[in-house]
C-alpha positions as CSV (number, residue, x, y, z in Angstrom):
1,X,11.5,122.3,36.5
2,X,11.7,119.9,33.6
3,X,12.8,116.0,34.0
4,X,12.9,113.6,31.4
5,X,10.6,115.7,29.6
6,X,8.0,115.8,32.5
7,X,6.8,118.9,34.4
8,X,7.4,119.0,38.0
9,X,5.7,121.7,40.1
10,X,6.3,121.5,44.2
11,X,3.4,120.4,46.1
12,X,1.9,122.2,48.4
13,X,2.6,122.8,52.1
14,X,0.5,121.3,54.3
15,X,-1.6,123.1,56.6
16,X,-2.5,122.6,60.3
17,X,-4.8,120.3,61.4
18,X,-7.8,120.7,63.6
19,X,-6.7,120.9,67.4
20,X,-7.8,117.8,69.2
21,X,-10.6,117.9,72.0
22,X,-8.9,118.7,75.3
23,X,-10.8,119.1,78.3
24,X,-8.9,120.6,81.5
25,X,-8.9,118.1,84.3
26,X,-11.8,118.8,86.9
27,X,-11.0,119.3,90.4
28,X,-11.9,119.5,94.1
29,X,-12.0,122.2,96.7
30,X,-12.2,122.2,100.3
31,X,-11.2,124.4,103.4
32,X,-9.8,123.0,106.9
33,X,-11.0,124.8,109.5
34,X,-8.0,126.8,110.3
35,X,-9.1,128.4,106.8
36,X,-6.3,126.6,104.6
37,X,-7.5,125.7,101.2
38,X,-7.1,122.2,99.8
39,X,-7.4,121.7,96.3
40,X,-7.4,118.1,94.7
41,X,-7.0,116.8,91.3
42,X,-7.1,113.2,90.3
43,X,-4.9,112.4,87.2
44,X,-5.1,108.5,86.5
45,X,-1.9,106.9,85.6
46,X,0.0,109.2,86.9
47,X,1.5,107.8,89.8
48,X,4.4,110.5,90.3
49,X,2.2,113.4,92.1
50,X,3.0,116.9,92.7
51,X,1.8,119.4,95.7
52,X,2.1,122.7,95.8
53,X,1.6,124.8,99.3
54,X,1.1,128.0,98.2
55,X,1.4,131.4,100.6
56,X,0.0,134.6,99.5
57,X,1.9,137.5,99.6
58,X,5.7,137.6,97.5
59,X,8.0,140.4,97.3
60,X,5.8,142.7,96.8
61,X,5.4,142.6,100.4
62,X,8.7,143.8,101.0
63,X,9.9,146.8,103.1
64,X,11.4,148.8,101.0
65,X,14.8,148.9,102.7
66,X,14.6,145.3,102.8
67,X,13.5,144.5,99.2
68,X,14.1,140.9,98.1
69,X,14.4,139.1,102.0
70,X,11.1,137.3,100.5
71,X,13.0,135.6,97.9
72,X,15.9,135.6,100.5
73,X,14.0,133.8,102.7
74,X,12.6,131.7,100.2
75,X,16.3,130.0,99.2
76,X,16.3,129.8,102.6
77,X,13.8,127.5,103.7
78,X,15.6,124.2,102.6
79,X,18.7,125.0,104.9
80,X,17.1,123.2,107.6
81,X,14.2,122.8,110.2
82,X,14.4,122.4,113.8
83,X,14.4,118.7,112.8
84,X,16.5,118.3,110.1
85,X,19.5,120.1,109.1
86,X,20.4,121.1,105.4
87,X,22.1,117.9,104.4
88,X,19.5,115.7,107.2
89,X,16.8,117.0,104.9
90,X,17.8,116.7,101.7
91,X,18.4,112.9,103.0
92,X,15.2,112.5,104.2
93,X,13.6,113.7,100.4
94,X,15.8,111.3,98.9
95,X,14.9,108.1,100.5
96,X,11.5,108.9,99.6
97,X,12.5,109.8,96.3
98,X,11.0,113.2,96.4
99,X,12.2,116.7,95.0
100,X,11.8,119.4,97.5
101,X,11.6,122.6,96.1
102,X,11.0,126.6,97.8
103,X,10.3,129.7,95.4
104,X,8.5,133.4,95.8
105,X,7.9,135.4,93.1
106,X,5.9,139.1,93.1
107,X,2.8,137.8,94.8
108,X,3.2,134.5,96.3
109,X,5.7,132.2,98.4
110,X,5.7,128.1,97.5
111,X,7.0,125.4,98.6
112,X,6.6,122.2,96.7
113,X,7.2,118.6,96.4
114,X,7.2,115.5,93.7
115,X,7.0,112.3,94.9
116,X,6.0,108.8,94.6
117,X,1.8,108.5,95.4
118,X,2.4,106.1,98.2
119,X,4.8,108.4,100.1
120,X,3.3,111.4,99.5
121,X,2.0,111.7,103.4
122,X,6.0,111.7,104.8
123,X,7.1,114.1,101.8
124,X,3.9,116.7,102.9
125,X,5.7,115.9,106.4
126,X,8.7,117.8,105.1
127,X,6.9,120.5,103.5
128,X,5.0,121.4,106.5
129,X,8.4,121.2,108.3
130,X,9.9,123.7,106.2
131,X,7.5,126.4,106.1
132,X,6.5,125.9,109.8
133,X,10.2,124.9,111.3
134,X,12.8,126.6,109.6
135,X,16.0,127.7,111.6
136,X,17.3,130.4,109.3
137,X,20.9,129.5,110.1
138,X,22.7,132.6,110.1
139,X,25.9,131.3,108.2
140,X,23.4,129.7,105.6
141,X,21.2,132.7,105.0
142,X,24.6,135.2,104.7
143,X,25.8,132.7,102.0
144,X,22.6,133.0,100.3
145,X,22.8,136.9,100.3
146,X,26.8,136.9,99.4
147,X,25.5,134.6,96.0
148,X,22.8,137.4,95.2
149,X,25.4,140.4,95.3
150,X,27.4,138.6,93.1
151,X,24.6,137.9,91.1
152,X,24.2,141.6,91.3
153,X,27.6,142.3,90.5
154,X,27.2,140.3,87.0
155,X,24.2,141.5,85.8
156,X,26.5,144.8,85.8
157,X,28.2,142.8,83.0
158,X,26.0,141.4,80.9
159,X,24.2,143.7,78.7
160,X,20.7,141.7,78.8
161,X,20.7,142.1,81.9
162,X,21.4,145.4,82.4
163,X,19.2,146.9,79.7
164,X,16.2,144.6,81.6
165,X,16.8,146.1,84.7
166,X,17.3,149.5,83.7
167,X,14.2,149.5,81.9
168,X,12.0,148.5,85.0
169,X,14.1,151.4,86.8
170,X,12.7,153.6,84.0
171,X,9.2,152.9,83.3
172,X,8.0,152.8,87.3
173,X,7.6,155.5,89.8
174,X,9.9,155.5,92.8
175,X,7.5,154.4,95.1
176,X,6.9,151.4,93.5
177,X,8.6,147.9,94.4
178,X,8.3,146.9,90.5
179,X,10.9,149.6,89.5
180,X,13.9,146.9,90.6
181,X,14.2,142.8,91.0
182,X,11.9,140.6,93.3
183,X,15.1,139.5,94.4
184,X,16.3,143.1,95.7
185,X,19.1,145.6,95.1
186,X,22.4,145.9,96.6
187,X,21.7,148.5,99.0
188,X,18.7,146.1,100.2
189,X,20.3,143.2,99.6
190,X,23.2,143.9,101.6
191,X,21.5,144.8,105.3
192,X,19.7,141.3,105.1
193,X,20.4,138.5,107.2
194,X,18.6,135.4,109.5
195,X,16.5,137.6,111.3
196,X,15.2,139.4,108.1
197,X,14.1,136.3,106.5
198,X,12.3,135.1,109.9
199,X,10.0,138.6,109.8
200,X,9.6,137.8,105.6
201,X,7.7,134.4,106.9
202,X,6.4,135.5,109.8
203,X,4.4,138.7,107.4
204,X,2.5,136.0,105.2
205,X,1.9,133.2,107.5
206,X,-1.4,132.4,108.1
207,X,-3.4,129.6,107.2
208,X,-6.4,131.4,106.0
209,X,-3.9,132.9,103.0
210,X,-2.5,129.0,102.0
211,X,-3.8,126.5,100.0
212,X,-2.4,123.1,99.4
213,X,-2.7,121.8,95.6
214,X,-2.3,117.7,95.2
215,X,-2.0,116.6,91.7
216,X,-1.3,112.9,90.1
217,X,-3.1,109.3,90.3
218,X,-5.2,110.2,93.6
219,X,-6.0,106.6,94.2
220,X,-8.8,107.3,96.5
221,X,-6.8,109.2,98.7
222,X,-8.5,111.7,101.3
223,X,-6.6,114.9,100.4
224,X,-9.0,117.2,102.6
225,X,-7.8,114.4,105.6
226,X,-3.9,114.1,104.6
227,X,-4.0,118.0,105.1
228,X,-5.9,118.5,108.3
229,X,-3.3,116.1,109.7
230,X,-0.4,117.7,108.7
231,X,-1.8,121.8,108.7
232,X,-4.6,122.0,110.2
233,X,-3.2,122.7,113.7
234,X,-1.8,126.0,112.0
235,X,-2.9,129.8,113.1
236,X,-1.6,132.3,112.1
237,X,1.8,134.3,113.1
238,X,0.6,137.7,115.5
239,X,3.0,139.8,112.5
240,X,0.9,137.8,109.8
241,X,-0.7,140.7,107.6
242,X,-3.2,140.6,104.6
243,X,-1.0,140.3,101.1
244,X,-1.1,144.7,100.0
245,X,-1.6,145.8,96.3
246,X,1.7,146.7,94.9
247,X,1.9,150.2,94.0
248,X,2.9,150.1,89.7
249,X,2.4,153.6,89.1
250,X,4.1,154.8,86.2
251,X,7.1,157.4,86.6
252,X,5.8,159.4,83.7
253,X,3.1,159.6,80.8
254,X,5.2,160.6,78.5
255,X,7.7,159.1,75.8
256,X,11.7,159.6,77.2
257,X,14.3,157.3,76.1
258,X,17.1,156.6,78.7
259,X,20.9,155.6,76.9
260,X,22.8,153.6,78.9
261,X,26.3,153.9,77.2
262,X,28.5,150.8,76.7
263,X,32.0,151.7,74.8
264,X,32.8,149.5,72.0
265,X,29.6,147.5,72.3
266,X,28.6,145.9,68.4
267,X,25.0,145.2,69.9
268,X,22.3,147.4,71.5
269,X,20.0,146.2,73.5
270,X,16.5,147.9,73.2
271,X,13.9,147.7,75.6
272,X,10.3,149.8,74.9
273,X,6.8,149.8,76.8
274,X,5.5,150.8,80.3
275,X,3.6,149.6,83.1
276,X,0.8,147.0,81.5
277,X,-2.4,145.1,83.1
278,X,-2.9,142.9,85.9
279,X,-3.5,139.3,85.1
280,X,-7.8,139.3,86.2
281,X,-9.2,141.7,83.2
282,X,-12.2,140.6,81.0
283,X,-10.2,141.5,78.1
284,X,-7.3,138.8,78.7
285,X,-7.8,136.3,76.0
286,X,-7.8,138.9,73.2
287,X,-4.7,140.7,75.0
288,X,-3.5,136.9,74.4
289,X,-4.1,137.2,71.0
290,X,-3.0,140.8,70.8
291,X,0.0,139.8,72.6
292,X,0.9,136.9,70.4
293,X,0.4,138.7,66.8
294,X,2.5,141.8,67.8
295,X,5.5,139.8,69.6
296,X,4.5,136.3,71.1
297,X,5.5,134.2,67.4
298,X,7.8,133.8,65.6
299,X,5.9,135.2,62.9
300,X,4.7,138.3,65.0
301,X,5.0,141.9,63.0
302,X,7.8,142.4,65.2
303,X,10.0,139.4,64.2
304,X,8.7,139.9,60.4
305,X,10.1,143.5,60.5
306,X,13.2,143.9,62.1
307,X,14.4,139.9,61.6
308,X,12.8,138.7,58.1
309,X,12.3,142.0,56.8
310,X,15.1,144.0,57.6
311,X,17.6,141.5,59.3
312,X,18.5,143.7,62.4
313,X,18.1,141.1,64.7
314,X,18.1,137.4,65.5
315,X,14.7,137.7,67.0
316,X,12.5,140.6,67.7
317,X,9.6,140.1,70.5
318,X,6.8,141.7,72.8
319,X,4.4,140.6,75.9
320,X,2.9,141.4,79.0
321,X,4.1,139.9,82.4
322,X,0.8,140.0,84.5
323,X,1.0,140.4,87.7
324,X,-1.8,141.3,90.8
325,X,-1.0,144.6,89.6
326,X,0.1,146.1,87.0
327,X,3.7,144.7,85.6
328,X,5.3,145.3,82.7
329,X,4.7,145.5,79.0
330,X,8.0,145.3,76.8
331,X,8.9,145.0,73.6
332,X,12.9,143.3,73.1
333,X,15.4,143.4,70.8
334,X,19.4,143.2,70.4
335,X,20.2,144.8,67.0
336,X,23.8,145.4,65.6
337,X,25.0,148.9,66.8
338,X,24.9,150.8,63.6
339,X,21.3,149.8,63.2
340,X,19.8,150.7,66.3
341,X,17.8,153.7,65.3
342,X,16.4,152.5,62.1
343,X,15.8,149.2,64.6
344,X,13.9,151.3,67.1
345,X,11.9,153.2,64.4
346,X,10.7,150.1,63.1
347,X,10.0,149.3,66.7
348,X,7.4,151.9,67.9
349,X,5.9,152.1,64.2
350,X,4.7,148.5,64.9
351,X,3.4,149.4,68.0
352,X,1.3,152.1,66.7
353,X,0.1,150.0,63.8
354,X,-1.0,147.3,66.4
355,X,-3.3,149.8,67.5
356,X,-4.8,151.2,64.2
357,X,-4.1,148.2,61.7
358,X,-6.9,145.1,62.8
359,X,-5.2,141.9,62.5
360,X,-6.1,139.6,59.4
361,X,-7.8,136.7,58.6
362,X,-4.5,134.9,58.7
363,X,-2.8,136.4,61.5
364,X,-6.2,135.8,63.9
365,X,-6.4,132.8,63.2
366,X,-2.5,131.8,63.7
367,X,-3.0,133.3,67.0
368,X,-6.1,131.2,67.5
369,X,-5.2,128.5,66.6
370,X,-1.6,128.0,68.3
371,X,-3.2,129.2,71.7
372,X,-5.4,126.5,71.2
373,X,-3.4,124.0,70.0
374,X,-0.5,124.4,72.3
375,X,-2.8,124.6,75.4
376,X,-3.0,120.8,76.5
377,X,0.3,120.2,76.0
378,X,1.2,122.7,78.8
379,X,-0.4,120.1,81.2
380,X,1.1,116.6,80.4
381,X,2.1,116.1,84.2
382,X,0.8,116.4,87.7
383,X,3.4,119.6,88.3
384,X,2.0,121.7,85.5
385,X,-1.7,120.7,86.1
386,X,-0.7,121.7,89.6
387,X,1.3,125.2,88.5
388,X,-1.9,126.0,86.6
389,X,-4.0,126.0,89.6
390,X,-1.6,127.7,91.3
391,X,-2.1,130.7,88.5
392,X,-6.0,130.4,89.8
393,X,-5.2,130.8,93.5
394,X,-2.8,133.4,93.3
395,X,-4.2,135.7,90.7
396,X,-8.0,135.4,92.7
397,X,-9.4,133.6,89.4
398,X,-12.4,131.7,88.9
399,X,-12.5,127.6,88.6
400,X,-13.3,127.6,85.2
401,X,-10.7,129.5,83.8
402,X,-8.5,127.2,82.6
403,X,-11.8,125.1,81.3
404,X,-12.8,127.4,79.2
405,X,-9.8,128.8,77.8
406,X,-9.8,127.5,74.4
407,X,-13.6,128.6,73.8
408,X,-12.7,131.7,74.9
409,X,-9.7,132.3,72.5
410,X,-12.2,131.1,69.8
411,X,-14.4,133.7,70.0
412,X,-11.7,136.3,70.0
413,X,-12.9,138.4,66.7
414,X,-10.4,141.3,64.8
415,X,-12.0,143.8,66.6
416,X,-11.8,142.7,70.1
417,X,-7.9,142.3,69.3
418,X,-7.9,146.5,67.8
419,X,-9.7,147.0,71.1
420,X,-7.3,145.4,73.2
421,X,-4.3,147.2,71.9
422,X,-6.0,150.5,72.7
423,X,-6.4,149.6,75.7
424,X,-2.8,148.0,76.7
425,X,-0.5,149.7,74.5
426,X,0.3,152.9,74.7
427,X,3.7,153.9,72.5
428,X,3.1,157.6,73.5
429,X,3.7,156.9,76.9
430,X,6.5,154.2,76.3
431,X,10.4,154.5,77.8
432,X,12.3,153.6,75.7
433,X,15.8,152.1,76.7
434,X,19.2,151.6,75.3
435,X,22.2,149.7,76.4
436,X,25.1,150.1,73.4
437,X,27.7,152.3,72.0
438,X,26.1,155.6,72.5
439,X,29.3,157.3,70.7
440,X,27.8,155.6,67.7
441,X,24.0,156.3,67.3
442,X,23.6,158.9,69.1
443,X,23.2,161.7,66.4
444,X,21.3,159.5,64.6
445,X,18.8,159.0,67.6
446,X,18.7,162.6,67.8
447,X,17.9,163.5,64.4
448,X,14.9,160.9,64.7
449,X,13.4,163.1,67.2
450,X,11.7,160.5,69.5
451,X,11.9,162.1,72.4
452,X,13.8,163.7,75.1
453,X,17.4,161.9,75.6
454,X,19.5,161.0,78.6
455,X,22.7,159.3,78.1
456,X,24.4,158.1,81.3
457,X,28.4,157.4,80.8
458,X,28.8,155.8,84.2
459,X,31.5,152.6,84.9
């Protein structure tokens, strides 16, 4: 560009800097003698703690005619103890200006708190209440399960939704709990009530399976004595069991693509993968890597392709949800209706090329270094530092983990991240899943010749 008679050329973009030294923060183990596990961690100036009492054993320790009373029972736990009622106890955490808080996911229960360091002894109070007191009201816990079959009822609706949980349906066998929600299905769902949610706690409770994780400005305080106080009269429940591996096996080894036909829709949803790898494998940091050049960034192949490239979608993406075992890989994308095919081709020929294409010089070390760099910023406060060490506990991982995570993304080399995506992706054996118009791609799909169709025209 010319000015005045002057020529102007853009200046360069500047490039990332190096990421800061980060170490994670160290931290303390103990055991009371009733086996629960205390783990401490002292964050100066951090005066706002968190604590974490984490149960092993989540839905995936379900009956299977009463899938999702773990996460049932879960909600549950904060509709009152034999000392407090609901509203009594949501009192009681706000005079001490704590957040009370009760989750289970596929492998663990929690209950949790954030409070003020000096009343952190009367909020643990609470916490042991509501795992070791609840009352289960009966009205409560059928108001609870009337809110998840409506829940149900609109993921009928909403084509996200659906395609997600058809494409679990798909990809595992039907003895496995993976194949639906944690949360349950409708025929589970509905045959739930107080007494279900009782036997869900009563499964998991034993002392020997909990640990309790304190995080924030520690002050000196006795963590290992604050929690023999309050737990470490505990034994365990006679119905208390040890947490099972969850069966993930895969409903076939072969490629099939399911059509789930939506009239009029302008947008298919596509789902594509199959059962992946539990979280505790020695390849996991260059699955990271793997994981974040394929479909983790916004520059992954995937988003290049289908969004900068081609401009099927407003985002294109892929990733492994580890589990104890095996949960699923996907790759995700909603594409304009008369683009799905071309989409979906595009689709499974970057999965393949993941596999026999190394990543470059550029892409490894994008990975690198955004694993890297965004690392300490996931722990800026007590309750992440104290979610991270949950990760530990529940997934059976060592203490230094987290501490050497960044070294260990560092030495992740091209061909550990080729050898990872042999391993973990497998497009051959991939369903492949479609919520749209079928009326509209449909001959197209066939024509492609990816594999053997089903097209259910249901409601």
């Amino acid at each position: 560009m010319m000015m005045n008679g002057t020529s102007r050329t853009a200046p360069d973009r500047p490039g990332p800097g190096l990421p800061r030294p980060y170490t994670f923060p160290a931290f303390e183990r103990s055991r009371l003698a009733n086996g629960l596990s205390v783990i401490s961690v002292d964050l100066p100036a951090r005066p706002l703690l968190a604590a974490a009492l984490i149960v092993l054993g989540g839905a995936g320790d379900d009956p299977e005619v009463q899938a999702g009373a773990t996460v049932l029972m879960a909600r549950a736990l904060s509709e009152g103890t034999e000392k407090h009622d609901a509203i009594a106890l949501v009192e009681a955490g706000e005079r001490l200006g704590a957040s009370l808080h009760a989750e289970a996911g596929w492998d663990a229960l929690s209950v949790s708190v954030d409070v003020p360091a000096e009343r952190l002894e009367p909020a643990l109070d609470l916490v042991a209440e509501m795992l070791a007191s609840p009352t289960f009201p009966a009205g409560d816990v059928e108001r609870l399960r009337d809110e998840r079959l409506n829940d149900l009822l609109q993921a009928q609706a909403d084509p996200r939704r659906r395609a997600e949980d058809a494409f679990i349906e798909t990809i595992y066998a039907s003895t496995s709990p993976y194949r639906h929600s944690a949360a349950g299905t409708r025929e589970t769902v509905e045959g739930l009530d107080s007494h279900a949610a009782r036997a869900a706690l009563a499964r998991r409770f034993d002392p020997a399976a909990m640990t309790l994780i304190v995080g924030g400005e520690l002050g000196g305080l006795d963590v290992h004595a604050v929690a023999a106080e309050r737990f470490g009269s505990w034994g365990a429940d006679r119905a208390a069991s040890p947490a099972r591996i969850v069966d993930a096996s895969a409903s076939s080894r072969e490629r099939r693509i399911r059509v789930i036909h939506r009239p009029g829709s302008v947008q298919t949803e596509i789902r594509v993968g199959h059962p992946g790898t539990v979280r505790r494998i020695p390849d996991y940091h260059a699955v990271s890597i793997m994981a974040s050049i394929l479909g983790g960034l916004f520059n992954s192949r995937l988003n290049r392709k289908l969004r900068e490239e081609k401009g099927y979608t407003y985002g294109a993406s892929a990733g492994f949800d580890m589990r104890r075992s095996e949960g699923p890989f996907a790759a995700r994308a909603a594409v304009n209706t008369e683009v799905t095919v071309p989409a979906l081709v595009d689709m499974l020929a970057e999965l393949d090329r993941i596999r026999e294409e190394p990543p470059t010089a550029e892409e490894l070390n994008t990975a690198r270094d955004y694993l890297v760099g965004v690392f300490p910023l996931r722990f800026e406060t007590p309750g992440a530092v104290v979610g991270a060490l949950s990760g530990l506990v529940i997934q059976g991982l060592p203490d230094d983990e987290l501490a050497r995570f960044r070294d260990a993304i560092r030495a992740v080399e091209a061909a550990d991240v080729l050898a990872a995506a042999r391993t973990h992706v497998r497009p051959h054996e991939a369903a492949i899943v479609l919520v749209g118009d079928a009326n509209a791609f449909l001959p197209a799909l066939e024509a492609a010749d990816l594999g053997p169709i089903v097209v259910e025209r249901g409601e």
